[in-house]
C-alpha positions in Angstrom: 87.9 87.9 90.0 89.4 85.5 92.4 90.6 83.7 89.6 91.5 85.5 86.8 95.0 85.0 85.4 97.7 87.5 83.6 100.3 86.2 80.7 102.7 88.1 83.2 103.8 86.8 85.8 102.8 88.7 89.4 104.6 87.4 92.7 102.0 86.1 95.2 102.2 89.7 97.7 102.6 91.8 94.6 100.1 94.6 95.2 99.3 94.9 91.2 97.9 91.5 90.3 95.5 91.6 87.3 92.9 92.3 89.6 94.2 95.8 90.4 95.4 97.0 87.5 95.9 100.7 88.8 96.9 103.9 86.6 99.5 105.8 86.3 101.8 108.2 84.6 105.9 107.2 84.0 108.5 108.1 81.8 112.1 106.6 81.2 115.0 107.5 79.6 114.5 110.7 78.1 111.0 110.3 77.2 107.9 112.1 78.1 105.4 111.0 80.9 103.4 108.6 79.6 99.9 107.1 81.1 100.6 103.4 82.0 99.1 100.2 84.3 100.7 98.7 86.6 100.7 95.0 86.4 103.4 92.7 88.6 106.8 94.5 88.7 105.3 96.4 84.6 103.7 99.1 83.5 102.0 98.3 80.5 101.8 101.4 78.1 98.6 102.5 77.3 99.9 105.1 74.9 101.7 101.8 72.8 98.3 100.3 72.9 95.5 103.3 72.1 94.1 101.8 69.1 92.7 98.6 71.0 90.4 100.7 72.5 87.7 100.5 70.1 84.7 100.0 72.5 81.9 102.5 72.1 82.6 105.0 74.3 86.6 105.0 73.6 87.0 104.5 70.0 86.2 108.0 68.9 88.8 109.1 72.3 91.7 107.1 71.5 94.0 110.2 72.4 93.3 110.4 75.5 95.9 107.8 76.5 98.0 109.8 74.3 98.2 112.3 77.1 100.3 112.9 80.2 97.9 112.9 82.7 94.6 111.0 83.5 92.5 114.1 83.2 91.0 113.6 79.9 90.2 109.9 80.4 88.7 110.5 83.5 86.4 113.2 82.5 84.9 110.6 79.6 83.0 109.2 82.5 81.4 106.3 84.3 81.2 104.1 81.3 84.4 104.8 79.7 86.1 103.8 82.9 84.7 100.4 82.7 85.2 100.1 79.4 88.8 100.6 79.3 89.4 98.1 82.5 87.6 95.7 81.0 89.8 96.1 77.4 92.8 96.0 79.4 92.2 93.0 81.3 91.5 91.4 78.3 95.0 92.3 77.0 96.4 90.5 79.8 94.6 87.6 80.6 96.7 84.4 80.2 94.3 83.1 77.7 94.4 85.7 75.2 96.8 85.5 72.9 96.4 88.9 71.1 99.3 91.1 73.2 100.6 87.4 74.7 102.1 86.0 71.5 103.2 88.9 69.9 106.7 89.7 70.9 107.0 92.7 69.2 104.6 94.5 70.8 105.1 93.4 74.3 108.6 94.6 73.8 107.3 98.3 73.2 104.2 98.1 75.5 105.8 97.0 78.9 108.1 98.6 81.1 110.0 97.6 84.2 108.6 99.4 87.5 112.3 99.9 88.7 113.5 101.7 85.3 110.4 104.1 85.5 110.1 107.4 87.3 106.3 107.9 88.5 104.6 111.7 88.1 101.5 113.5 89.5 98.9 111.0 88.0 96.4 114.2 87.4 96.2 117.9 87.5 94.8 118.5 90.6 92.2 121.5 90.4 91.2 121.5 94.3 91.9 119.7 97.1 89.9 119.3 100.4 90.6 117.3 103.2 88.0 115.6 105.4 88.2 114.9 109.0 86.3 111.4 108.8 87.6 109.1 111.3 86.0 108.9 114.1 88.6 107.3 116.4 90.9 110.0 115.1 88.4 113.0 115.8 87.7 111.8 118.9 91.6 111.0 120.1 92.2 114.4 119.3 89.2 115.7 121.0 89.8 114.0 124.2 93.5 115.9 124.4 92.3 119.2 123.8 89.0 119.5 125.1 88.6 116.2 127.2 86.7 112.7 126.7 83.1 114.1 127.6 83.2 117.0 124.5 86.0 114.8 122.5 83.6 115.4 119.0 82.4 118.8 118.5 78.2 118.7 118.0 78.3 118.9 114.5 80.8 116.1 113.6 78.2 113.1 113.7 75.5 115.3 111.5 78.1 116.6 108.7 81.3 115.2 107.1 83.9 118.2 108.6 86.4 119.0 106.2 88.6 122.5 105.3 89.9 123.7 102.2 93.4 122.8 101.2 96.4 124.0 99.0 96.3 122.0 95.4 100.0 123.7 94.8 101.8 121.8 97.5 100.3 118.3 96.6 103.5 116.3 95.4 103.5 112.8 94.3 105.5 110.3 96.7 109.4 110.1 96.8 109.1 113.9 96.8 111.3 115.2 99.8 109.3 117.8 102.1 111.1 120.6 103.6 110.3 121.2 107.3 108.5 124.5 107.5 109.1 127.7 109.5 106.3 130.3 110.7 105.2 131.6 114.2 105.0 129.2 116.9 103.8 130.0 120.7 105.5 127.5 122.9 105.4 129.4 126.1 101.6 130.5 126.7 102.5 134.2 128.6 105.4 135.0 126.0 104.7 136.7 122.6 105.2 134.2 119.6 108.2 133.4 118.1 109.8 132.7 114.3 111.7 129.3 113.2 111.8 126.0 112.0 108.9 123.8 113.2 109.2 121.7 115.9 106.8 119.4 115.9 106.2 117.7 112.2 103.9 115.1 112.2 102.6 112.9 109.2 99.2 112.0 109.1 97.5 108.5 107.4 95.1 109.1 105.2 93.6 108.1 101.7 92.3 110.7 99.3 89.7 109.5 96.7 89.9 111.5 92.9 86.8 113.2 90.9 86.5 111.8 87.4 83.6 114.1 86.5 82.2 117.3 88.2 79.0 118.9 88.8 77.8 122.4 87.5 77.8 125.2 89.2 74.3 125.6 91.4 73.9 121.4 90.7 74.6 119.2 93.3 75.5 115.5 92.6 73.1 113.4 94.7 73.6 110.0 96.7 72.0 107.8 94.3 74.6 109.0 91.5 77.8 109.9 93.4 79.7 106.6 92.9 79.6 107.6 88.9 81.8 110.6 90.0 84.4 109.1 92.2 87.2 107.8 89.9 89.7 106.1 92.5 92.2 106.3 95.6 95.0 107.2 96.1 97.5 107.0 99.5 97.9 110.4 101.2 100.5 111.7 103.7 99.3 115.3 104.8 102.1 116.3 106.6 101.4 118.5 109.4 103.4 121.4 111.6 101.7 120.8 114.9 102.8 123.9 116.8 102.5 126.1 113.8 98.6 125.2 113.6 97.7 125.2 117.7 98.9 129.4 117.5 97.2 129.8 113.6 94.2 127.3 113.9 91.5 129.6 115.5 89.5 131.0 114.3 89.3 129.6 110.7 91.2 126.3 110.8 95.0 125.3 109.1 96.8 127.5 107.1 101.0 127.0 107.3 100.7 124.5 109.4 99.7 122.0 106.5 100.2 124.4 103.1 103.7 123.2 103.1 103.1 119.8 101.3 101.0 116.5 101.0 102.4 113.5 99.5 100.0 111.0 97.1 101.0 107.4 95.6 101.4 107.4 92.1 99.1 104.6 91.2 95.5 105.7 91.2 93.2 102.0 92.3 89.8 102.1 90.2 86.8 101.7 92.3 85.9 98.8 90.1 89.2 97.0 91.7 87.9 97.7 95.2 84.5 96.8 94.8 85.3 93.0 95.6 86.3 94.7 99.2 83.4 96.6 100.7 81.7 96.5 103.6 78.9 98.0 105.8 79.5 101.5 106.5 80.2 102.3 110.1 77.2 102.4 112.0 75.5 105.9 112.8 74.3 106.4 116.3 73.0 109.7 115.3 70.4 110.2 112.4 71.5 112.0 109.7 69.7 114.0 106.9 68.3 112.2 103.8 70.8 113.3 101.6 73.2 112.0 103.0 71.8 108.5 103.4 72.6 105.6 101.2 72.2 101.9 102.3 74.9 100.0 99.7 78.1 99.2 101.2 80.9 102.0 100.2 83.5 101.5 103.1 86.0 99.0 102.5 88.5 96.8 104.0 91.9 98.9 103.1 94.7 97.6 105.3 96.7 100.7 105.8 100.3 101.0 107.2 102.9 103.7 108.5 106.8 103.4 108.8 109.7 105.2 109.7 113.3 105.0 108.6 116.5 107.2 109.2 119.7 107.2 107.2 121.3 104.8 109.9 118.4 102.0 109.7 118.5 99.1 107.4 114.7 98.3 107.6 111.7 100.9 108.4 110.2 100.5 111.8 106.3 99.9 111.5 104.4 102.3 113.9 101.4 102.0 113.1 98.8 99.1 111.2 95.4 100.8 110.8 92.6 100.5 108.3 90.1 102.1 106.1 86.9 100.4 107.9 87.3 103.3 110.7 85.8 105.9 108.3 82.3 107.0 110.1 81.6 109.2 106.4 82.0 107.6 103.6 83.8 109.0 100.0 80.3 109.2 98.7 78.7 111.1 101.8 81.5 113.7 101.5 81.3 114.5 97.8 77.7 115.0 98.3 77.8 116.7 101.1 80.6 118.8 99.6 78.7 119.8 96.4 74.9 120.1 98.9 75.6 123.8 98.6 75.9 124.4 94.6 79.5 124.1 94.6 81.1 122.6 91.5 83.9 119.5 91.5 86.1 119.4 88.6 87.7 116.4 86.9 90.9 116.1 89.2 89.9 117.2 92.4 91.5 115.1 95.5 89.3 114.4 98.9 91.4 113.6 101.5 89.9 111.2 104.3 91.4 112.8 107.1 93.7 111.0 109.5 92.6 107.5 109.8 93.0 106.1 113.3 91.6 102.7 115.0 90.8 101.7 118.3 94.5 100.7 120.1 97.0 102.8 120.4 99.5 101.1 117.3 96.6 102.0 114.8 97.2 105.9 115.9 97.8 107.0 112.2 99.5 110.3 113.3 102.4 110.9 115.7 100.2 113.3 117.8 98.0 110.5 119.1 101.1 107.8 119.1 102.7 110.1 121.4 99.8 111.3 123.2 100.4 115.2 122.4 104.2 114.5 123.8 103.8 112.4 126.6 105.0 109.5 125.3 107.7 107.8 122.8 107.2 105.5 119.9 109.4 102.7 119.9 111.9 102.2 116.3 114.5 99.5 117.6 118.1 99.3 118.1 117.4 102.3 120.9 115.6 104.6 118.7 112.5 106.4 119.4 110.5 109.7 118.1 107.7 112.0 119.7 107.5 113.6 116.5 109.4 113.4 113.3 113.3 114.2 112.8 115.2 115.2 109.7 116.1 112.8 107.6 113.5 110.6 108.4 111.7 109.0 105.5 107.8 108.5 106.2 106.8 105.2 104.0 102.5 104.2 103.8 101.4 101.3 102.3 98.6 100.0 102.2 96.3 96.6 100.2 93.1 94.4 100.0 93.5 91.3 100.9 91.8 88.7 98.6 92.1 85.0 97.6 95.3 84.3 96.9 95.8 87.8 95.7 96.2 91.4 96.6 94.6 94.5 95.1 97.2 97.2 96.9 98.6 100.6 96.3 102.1 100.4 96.3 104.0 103.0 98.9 103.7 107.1 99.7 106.7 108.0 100.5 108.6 111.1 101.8 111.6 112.3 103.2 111.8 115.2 105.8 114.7 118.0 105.0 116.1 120.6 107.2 114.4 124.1 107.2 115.8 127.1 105.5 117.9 129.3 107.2 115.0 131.6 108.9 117.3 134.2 110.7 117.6 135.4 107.0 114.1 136.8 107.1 
């Protein structure tokens, strides 16, 4: 892999070498959304190039890369998906000559990133979001309830996760409107109305289902990598004082219904295979089916930065990474379907906030401020507890290889002012 060359050329950062190769759906000009790959600064067009998928398990579905979404291609399945990365690898490998020396066609089939506008990727069915990180869970633990019950009892025996809102899933460059709802800021006064106060974003990756389970069938551990399709980078954006009043007894509601942002290009697993390593280490035992012994965490470096209208350059607040996942993607598919419940092609898993040991991996304002206490340094005199509006909210995040680097681009979002809530 280290090794392997592309005809175009890719800048030595560049987070889409031939390695990569993530998907995604674009459109310029007045065309429709189309499904493309991201390779260097181009998309290549997978719609200009269906009939070169001729394999076994993709000649029959050309159309699929007809479509506007990934849905359809995904739900071919495990061996489709390796198919097609391995056709179009082939395309672009600097010693094939087939899409390299014909002008014509690389004139219709490539696209510059900077004349495209990126779309949802999929149709998202479901989405649920896990609370996997364990420096995270326990961060947040320690504020509310102390250090000695920072983790509830059930958090090292089950991957904890709530049902979110599919609706309000937008892909990045997407502004998000501050919300309103009830807030209780003064403990012996009844709640109020208004705009949220304190709007936080929250670091995350979300993996996508390529195929689902029936109804009543759960997917096991030995088979779950088959269903998990790729990643994705995930902002869910979060009204702190709107979900301390609403949270209990049944968990967020408004507090996070109001939007979460996703990065456009979907990485395969087969691109982040080269970058696993051991799962965290369990100091509890946990059930058989949820036990699995091949490496499925990886070594993702993850970043958060913040930039206003008056700064040049984003201020870095935080530098975290993947490897602090106690569950793994697998563990919480499985555990997700244990009880009979069925996945769907499309569905997004949200890691929960991912959070490391020191305090400039906090991936959430919450902990970087220490529930207020503190401020978080942006230069030139600036500083936040929480998020302002205007502010634009920019993760990134990338593998480091040899010499190259399998990354996901940004997530990006801008915070707008709230509607006028006297009018209601």
């Amino acid at each position: 892999m280290a090794g392997l060359s592309s005809f175009i050329d890719v800048a030595e950062n560049s987070h889409f070498p031939i390695q990569n190769l993530p998907y995604g759906v674009f459109s310029t000009g007045n065309e429709d959304p189309q499904i493309g790959v991201a390779i260097g600064d181009k998309i290549l067009s997978l719609k200009r190039l269906s009939s070169f998928f001729d394999g076994p398990n993709l000649v029959n579905n050309q159309n699929v890369f007809l479509e506007k979404n990934l849905n359809s291609f995904m739900a071919l399945g495990y061996e489709a998906w390796q198919e097609a990365r391995t056709t179009i690898q082939n395309l672009l490998r600097s010693d094939n000559d087939v899409l390299r020396d014909n002008a014509e066609l690389r004139s219709q089939a490539f696209f510059s990133q900077s004349d495209a506008t990126m779309h949802m990727p999929v149709v998202i069915g479901d989405y649920t979001d896990f609370y996997s990180s364990i420096h995270h869970a326990t961060n947040v633990g320690t504020m509310f309830r102390g250090r000695d019950n920072a983790l509830m009892p059930n958090w090292k025996h089950i991957p904890v996760g709530y049902h979110g809102r599919a609706s309000s899933v937008v892909v990045s460059g997407t502004p998000i409107r501050r919300p309103v709802g009830q807030t209780k800021p003064n403990e012996n006064a009844p709640p109020v109305f208004g705009p949220c106060k304190l709007l936080d974003f929250e670091l995350e990756t979300a993996f996508i289902v390529g195929t689902g389970n029936k109804l009543g069938e759960p997917i096991s551990i030995k088979n779950a990598h088959k269903h998990i399709f790729g990643m994705v980078l995930m902002n869910d954006w979060s009204a702190r004082d709107i979900q301390k009043w609403e949270y209990v007894p049944l968990g967020p509601f408004l507090g996070k219904n109001f939007g979460t942002s996703i990065s456009p290009w979907v990485v395969t697993m087969e691109a982040l295979a080269p970058f696993a390593i051991p799962n965290y280490p369990k100091d509890v035992e946990i059930l058989p089916y949820l036990k699995h012994d091949d490496n499925y965490a990886f070594n993702i470096n993850l970043s958060v930065a913040i930039r206003d209208k008056d700064m040049v350059e984003p201020a870095v607040v935080c530098k975290s990474n993947f490897k602090y996942m106690y569950w793994t993607m697998k563990q919480q598919l499985v555990h997700h379907s244990i009880s009979g419940c069925n996945t769907q092609t499309g569905d997004l898993y949200g890691s929960g906030t991912i959070s490391g040991l020191e305090q400039d991996s906090f991936g959430s304002m919450l902990e970087l401020c220490w529930k207020g206490t503190r401020t978080v340094d942006l230069g030139n005199g600036k500083s936040r507890k929480f998020l302002q509006d205007g502010d634009n909210v920019i993760l990134s995040g990338f593998c480091q290889g040899e010499n190259y680097r399998v990354g996901f681009g940004t997530c990006e979002g801008e915070v707008l002012p709230a509607i006028d809530a006297s009018q209601f």
